[in-house]
C-alpha positions, 0 to 999 in steps of 0.5 A, a space after each residue: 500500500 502507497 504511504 499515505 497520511 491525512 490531516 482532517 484538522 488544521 494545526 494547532 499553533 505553537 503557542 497553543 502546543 506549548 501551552 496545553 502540553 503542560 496542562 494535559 497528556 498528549 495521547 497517540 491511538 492507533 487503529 482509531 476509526 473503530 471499536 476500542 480504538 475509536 472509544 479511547 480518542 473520544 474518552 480522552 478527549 472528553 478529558 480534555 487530553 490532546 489525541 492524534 489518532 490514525 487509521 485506515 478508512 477515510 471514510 470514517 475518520 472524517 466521521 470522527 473528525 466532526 465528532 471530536 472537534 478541532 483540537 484534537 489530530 487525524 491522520 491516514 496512515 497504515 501500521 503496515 507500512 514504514 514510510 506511512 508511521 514515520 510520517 505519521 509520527 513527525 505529524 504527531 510531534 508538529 501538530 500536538 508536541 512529543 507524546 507521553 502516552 501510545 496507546 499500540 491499539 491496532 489489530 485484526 482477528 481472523 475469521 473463526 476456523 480451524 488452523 487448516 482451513 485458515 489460508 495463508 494470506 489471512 494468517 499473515 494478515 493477523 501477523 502483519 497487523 497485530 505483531 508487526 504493527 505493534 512493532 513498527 509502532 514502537 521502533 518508529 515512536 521509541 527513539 523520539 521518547 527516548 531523546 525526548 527524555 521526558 516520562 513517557 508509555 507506551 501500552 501494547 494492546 493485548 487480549 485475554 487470548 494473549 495469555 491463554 488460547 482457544 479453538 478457531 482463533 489460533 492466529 490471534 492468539 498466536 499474534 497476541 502470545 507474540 505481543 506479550 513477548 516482544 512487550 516483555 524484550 522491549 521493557 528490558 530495553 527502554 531508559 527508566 523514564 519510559 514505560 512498556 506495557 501490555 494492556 488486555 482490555 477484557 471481552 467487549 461487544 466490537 466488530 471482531 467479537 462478532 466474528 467470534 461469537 456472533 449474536 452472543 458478543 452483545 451481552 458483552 460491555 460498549 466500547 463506550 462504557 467500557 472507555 469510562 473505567 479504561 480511559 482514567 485507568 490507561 491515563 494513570 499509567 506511569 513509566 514504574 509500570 514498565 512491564 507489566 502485564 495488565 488488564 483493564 479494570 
């Protein structure tokens, strides 16, 4: 896929940046246009936070853009792609200043099947998102923390099924199994004044829990009231968590 990042909202002034960065968090959320991603760009901007969100559907982007207002930054961008986050990340620092919370949000599920039935391509999907997205996340967002010098996290958004398995979702779980490693290697490697952690957000009705459980998942909490608890609980993180494995309360 061609690089491609788009801005909805005009920039925000220097004055401005400087200004807010010392009175609110600078929140990145990738995989925004949907599901938990789209829940966490409205609840931190109802907290008054600064977000800059990707994804990949225009489309819906635009629809959040008139949700959340001009203070806030959308942009196009694929977590697949190099070129596309290293843009997206230099957006991030020009329009809302160097971030102190990513939230690794991005990610897929396969269609329920046993592994052979699944096809290749759908299982290098799963991986090419979930793991190696998460991935070009943090190699692209951790050397400018790191110079940055100032607190910082980074959560890896994991699942139940990164710490336990299941039938007909073995990709998944394999792709989650996998972020809870590279969660645990990159911890050992960041400076004390970042942390990395690994976030299971617990079972929420979303287009991918259709895919499971089909009329079931909705017995199971809206993203919207699930971000009540998440937000505050994400917000409180701090670089001492660096490692570990939570789930959201």
């Amino acid at each position: 896929m061609a690089a491609q990042v788009w801005l909805c909202f005009p920039k925000v002034g220097p004055s401005n940046i400087i200004t807010l960065s010392t009175e609110r968090k600078r929140v990145v959320v990738t995989g925004c246009t949907r599901g938990l991603g789209r829940a966490l760009v409205e609840g931190f901007a109802d907290r008054g936070d600064l977000v800059a969100a990707c994804g990949r559907s225009h489309k819906a982007l635009r629809a959040l853009a008139r949700e959340i207002g001009p203070a806030h930054q959308l942009f196009q961008a694929d977590v697949t792609d190099d070129t596309s986050i290293a843009a997206f990340r230099d957006r991030v620092v020009e329009e809302i200043g160097v971030p102190n919370l990513v939230l690794n949000n991005a990610g897929i599920i396969n269609q329920s099947a046993p592994i052979w039935d699944v096809s290749g391509e759908e299982f290098d999907e799963v991986m090419r998102i979930n793991v190696g997205g998460t991935a070009r996340i943090l190699r692209h967002f951790l050397p400018m923390l790191i110079e940055a010098g100032e607190p910082a996290v980074i959560v890896n958004f994991s699942s139940g099924w990164g710490r336990s398995a299941a039938p007909e979702v073995a990709p998944y779980c394999a792709s989650k199994w996998a972020v809870e490693g590279l969660t645990q290697a990159v911890a050992q490697e960041v400076p004390s004044f970042i942390g990395v952690v690994a976030f299971n957000p617990g079972i929420i009705h979303t287009d991918m829990l259709e895919r499971c459980f089909g009329r079931g998942a909705a017995s199971y909490p809206e993203p919207s009231d699930w971000a009540r608890s998440a937000v505050p609980f994400l917000a409180n993180l701090r670089p001492s968590d660096n490692g570990k494995a939570l789930t959201s309360p």
